[in-house]
C-alpha positions as CSV (number, residue, x, y, z in Angstrom):
1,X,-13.8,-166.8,87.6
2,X,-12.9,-163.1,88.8
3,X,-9.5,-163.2,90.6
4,X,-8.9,-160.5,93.6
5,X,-5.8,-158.7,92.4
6,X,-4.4,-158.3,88.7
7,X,-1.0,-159.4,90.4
8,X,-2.3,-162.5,91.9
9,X,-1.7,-164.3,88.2
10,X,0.8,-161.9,86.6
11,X,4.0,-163.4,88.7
12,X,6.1,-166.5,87.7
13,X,4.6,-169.0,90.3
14,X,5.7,-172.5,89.0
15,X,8.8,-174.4,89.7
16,X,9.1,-175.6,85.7
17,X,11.6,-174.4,83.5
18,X,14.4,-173.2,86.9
19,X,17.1,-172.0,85.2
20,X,14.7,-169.1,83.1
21,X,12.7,-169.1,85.9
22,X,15.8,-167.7,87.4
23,X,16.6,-164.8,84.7
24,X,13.3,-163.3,86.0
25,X,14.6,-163.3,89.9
26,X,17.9,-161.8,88.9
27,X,16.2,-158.9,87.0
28,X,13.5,-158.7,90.0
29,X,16.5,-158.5,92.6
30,X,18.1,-155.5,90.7
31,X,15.0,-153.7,90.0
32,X,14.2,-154.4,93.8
33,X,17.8,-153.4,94.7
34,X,17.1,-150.0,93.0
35,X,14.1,-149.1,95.0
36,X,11.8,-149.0,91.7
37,X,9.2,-150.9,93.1
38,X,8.7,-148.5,96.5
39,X,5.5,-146.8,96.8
40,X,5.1,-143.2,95.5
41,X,2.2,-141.6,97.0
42,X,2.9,-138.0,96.5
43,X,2.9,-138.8,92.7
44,X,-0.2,-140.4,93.1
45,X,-2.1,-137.3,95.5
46,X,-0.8,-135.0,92.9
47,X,-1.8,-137.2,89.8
48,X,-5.4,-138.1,91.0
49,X,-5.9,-135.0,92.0
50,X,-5.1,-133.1,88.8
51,X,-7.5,-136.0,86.8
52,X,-10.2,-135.1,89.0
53,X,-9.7,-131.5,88.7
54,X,-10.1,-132.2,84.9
55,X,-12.6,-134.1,85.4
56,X,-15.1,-131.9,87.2
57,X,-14.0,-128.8,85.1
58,X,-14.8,-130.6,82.2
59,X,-18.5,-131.2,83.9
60,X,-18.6,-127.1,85.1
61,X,-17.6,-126.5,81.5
62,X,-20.6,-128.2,80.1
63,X,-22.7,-126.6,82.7
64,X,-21.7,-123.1,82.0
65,X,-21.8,-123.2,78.5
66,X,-24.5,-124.4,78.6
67,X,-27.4,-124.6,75.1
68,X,-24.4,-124.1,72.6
69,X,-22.2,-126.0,69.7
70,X,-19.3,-125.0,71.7
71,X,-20.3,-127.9,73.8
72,X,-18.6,-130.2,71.5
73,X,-15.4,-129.1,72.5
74,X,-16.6,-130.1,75.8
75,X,-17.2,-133.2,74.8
76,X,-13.8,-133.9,72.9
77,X,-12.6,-132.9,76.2
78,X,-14.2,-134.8,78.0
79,X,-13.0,-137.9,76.0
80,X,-9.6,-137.1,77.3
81,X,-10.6,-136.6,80.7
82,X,-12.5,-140.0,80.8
83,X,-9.9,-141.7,79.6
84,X,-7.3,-140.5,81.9
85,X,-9.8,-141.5,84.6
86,X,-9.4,-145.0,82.9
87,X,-6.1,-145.0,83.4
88,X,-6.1,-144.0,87.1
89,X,-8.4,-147.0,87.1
90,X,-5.9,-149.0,85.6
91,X,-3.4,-148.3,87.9
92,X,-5.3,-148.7,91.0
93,X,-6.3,-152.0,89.8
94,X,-2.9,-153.4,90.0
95,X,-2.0,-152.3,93.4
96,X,0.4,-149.6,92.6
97,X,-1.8,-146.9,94.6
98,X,-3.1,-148.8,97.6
99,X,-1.1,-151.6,98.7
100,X,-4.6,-153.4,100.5
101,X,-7.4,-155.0,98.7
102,X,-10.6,-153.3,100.0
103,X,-9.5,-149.8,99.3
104,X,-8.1,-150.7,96.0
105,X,-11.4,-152.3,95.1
106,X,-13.6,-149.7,96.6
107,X,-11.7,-146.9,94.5
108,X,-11.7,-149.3,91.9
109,X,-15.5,-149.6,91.2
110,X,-16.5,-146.0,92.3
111,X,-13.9,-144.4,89.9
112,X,-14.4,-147.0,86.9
113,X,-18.4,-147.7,87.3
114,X,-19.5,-144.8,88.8
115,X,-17.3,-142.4,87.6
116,X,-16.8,-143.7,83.8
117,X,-19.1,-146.3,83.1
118,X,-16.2,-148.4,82.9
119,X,-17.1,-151.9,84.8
120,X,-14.2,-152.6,87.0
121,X,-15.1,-156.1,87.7
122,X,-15.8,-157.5,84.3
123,X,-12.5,-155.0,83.3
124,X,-10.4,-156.3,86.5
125,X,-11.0,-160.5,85.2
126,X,-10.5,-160.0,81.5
127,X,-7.1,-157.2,82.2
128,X,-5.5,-160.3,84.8
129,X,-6.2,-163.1,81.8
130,X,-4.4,-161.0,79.4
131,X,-1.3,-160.2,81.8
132,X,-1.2,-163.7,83.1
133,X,-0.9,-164.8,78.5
134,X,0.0,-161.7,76.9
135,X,-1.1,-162.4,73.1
136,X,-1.9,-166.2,73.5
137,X,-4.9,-167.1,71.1
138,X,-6.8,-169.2,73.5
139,X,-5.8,-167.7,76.8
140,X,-5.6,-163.7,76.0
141,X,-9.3,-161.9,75.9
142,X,-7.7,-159.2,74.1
143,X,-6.4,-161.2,71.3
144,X,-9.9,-163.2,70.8
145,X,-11.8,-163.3,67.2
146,X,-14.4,-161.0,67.4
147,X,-14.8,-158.4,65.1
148,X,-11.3,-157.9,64.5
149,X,-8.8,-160.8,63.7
150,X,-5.4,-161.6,65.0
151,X,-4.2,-164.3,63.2
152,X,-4.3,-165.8,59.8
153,X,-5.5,-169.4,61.7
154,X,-8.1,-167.4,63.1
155,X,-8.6,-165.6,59.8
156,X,-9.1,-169.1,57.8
157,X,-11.5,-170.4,60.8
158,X,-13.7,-167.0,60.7
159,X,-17.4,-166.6,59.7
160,X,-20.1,-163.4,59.4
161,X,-19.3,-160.4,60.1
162,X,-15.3,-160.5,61.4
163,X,-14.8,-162.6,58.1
164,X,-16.3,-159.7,55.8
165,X,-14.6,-157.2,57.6
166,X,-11.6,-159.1,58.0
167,X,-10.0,-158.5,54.3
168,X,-10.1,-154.6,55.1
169,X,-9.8,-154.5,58.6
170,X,-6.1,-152.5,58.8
171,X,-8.0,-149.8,57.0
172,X,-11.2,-150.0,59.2
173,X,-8.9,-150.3,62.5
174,X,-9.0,-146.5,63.6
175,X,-12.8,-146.1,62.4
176,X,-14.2,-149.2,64.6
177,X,-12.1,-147.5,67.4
178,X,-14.9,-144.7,67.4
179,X,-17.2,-147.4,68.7
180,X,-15.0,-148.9,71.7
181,X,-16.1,-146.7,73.8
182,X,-19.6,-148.1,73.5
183,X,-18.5,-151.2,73.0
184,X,-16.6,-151.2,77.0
185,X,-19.9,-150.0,78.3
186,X,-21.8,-152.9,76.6
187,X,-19.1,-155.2,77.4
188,X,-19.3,-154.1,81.1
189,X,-23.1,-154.8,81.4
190,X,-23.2,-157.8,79.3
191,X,-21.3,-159.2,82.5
192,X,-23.1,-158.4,85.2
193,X,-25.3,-161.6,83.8
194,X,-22.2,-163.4,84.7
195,X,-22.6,-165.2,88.0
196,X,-19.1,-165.7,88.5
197,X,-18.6,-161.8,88.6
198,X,-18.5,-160.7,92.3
199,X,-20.3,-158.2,94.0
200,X,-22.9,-158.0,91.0
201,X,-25.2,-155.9,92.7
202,X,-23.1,-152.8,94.0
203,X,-21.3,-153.2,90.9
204,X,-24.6,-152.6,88.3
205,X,-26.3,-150.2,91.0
206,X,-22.6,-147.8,90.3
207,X,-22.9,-148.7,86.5
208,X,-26.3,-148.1,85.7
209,X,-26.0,-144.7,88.3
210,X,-23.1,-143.3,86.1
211,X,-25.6,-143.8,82.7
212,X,-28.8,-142.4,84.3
213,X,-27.1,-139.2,86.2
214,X,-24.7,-138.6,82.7
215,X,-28.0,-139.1,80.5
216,X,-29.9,-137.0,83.1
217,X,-27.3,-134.0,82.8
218,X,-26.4,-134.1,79.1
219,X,-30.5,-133.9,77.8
220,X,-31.3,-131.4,80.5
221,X,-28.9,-128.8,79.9
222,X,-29.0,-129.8,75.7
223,X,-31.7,-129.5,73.5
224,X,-32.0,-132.9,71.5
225,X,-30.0,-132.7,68.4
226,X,-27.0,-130.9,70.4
227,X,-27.5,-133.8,73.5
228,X,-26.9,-136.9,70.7
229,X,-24.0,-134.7,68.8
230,X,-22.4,-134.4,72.2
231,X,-22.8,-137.7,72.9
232,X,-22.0,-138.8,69.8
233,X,-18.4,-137.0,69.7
234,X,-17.6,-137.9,73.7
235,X,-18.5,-141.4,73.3
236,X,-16.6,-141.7,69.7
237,X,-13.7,-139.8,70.7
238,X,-13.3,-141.8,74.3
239,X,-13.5,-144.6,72.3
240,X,-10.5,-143.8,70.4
241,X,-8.4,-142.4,72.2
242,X,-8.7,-146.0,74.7
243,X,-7.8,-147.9,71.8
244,X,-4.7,-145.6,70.5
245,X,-3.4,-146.0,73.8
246,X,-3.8,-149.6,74.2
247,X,-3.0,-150.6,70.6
248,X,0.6,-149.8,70.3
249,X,1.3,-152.3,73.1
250,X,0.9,-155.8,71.2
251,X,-1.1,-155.7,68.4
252,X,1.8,-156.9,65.7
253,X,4.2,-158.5,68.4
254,X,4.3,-162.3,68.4
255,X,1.1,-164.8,69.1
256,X,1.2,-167.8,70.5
257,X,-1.2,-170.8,70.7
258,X,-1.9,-174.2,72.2
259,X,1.5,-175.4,74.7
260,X,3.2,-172.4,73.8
261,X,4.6,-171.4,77.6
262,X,7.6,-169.6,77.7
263,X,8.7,-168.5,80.9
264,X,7.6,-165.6,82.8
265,X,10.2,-163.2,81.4
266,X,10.1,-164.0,77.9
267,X,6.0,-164.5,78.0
268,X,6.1,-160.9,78.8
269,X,8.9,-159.3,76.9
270,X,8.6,-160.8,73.1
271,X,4.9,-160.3,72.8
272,X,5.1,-156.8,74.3
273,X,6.0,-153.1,72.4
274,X,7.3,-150.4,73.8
275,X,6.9,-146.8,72.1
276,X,9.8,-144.0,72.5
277,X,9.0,-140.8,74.1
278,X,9.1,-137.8,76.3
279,X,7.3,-136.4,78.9
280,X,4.0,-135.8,76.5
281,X,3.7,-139.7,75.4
282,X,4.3,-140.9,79.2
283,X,1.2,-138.0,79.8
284,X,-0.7,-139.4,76.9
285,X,-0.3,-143.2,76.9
286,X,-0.5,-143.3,80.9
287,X,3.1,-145.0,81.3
288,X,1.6,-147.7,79.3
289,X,4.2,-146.8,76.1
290,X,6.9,-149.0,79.1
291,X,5.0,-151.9,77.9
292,X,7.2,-154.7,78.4
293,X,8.6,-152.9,82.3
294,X,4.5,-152.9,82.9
295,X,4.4,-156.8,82.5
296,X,7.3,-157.8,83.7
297,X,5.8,-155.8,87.1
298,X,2.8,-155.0,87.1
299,X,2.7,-153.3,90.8
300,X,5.6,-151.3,90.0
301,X,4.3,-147.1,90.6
302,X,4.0,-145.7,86.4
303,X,6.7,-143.2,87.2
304,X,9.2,-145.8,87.8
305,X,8.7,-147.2,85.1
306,X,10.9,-145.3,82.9
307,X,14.2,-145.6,85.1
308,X,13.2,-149.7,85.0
309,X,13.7,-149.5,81.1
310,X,17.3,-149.2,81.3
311,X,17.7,-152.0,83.7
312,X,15.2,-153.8,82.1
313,X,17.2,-153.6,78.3
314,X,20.4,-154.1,79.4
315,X,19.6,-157.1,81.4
316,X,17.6,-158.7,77.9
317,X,20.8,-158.1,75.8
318,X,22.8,-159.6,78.3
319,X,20.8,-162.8,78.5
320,X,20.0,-162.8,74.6
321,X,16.2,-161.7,74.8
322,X,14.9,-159.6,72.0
323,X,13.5,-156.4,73.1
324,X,11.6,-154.2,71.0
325,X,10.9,-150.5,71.0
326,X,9.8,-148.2,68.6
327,X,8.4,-144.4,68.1
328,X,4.6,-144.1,68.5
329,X,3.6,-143.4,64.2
330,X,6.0,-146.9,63.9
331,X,4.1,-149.0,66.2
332,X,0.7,-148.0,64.7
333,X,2.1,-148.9,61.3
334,X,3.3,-152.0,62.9
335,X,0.2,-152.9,64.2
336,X,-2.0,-152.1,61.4
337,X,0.7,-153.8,58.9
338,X,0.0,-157.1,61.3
339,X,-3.5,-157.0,60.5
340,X,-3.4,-156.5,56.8
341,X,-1.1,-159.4,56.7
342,X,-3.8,-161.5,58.9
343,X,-7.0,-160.6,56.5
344,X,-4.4,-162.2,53.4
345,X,-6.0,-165.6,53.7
346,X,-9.8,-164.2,53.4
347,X,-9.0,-161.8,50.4
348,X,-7.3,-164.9,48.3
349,X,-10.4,-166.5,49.0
């Protein structure tokens, strides 16, 4: 089932397990006590404002240039710009713009669907699973066997396709990346076939808009071969980027299976990265490089972020809960490490 808010199943909200349950209120009380969870709406005016400026100057760019190779710079540009749009999207989603439903939804689908290709629906469920069971086999979309592999068990149990690539995938990692962008738009229209995805209709009229009008655009102002090369470089480089900002965060970090529940705080913390930086990287990465802040609150505004690290690390080493950070070339290495360790099973075989 779709569930109506990312933070309806990403806060501790059973009784078991008191006394850990009660290391997350203490931390929530100081972070609350410091104000980091207020609104900040000038942040936001001034940050979706500048993504759409990009956004539509990347589109007047295209225009005015016009029948030219140049148009691939466009296009790499354009990756950028969509994927910031993503991560406006992202933020939106959890409540950390609007603080009531309908506008957050409404935003939610026109910005994603309409303005990305990016189903916000099918996006919406899968992102909540995964905060609800960061890096749990069974319970975590994002840590499922499909063409990659996460884990040696699901190495051993693999067939086709995942199992062949499986033995190389650390060296294959960045290249498949230049097909996720594809990939999410499949993904997103693969399910609007789901019945348990609300508001179907409005949701594939936006989705299927955003393909014709972008198709529409990019083979009338292109001849052919330029139209599929600048397709082919926006769609790859999209792609990429989306999974260099996403992959750092727990690809590498501790699985777990089956009844392994750890409490809320520790759920989020040990299977969650976060990757050092300045001003650039929080550009970049969209606040997501304050991983392990982002899951212990998901509503929490992306500028705050950075003042709840310190809280957030000296209240883990007080209470004896690892907490791991690293720069951004380390956790790549990290993660792709993790998964040449997980294909060892397949090339013994």
């Amino acid at each position: 089932m779709t569930t109506p808010a990312l933070i309806s199943q990403s806060s501790p909200r059973s009784p078991r397990r008191s006394a850990a349950d009660g290391d997350y209120s203490r931390l929530l009380r100081r972070i609350s006590d410091a104000g980091l969870m207020d609104r900040r709406p000038v942040y936001y005016t001034v940050r979706l404002g500048l993504v759409a400026v990009a956004f539509v100057a990347g589109w007047a760019a295209f225009v005015l240039v016009g029948d030219s190779w140049w148009t691939l710079m466009i296009a790499a540009f354009m990756a950028v710009a969509f994927a910031q749009v993503a991560l406006v999207m992202h933020d939106v989603a959890h409540r950390q713009v609007f603080r009531l439903r309908r506008p957050t939804e409404i935003v939610g689908r026109v910005v994603g669907n309409a303005g990305i290709g990016l189903a916000y629906g099918w996006w919406q469920d899968k992102h909540t699973r995964h905060h609800a069971n960061p890096n749990h086999e069974e319970l975590d979309p994002d840590v499922a066997p499909d063409i990659l592999l996460w884990s040696q068990r699901q190495a051993r149990a693999s067939r086709g396709l995942p199992r062949l690539l499986g033995r190389a995938q650390a060296f294959l990692f960045f290249p498949l990346l230049l097909l996720e962008g594809l990939n999410l738009h499949v993904a997103g229209i693969r399910a609007l076939r789901n019945r348990s995805v609300k508001h179907r209709r409005p949701e594939g009229a936006l989705l299927f808009g955003h393909f014709a009008v972008y198709l529409a655009a990019v083979f009338a102002v292109l001849p052919v071969d330029k139209a599929f090369a600048f397709l082919a470089v926006h769609q790859a480089l999209f792609g990429l980027y989306m999974g260099c900002i996403f992959a750092p965060n727990h690809k590498g970090m501790p699985t777990l299976t089956g009844d392994d529940r750890p409490d809320f705080l520790r759920r989020q913390v040990l299977t969650s990265r976060n990757v050092r930086g300045g001003v650039l990287t929080d550009l970049a990465l969209g606040g997501l490089n304050y991983q392990i802040e982002h899951h212990l609150f998901p509503n929490m505004p992306t500028p705050n972020l950075r003042h709840a690290q310190r809280i957030v690390r000296d209240y883990c080493a007080e209470i004896g809960v690892p907490y791991h950070e690293t720069g951004l070339v380390a956790s790549y290495r990290e993660a792709l490490a993790h998964l040449h360790r997980v294909g060892a099973p397949l090339r013994a075989g």
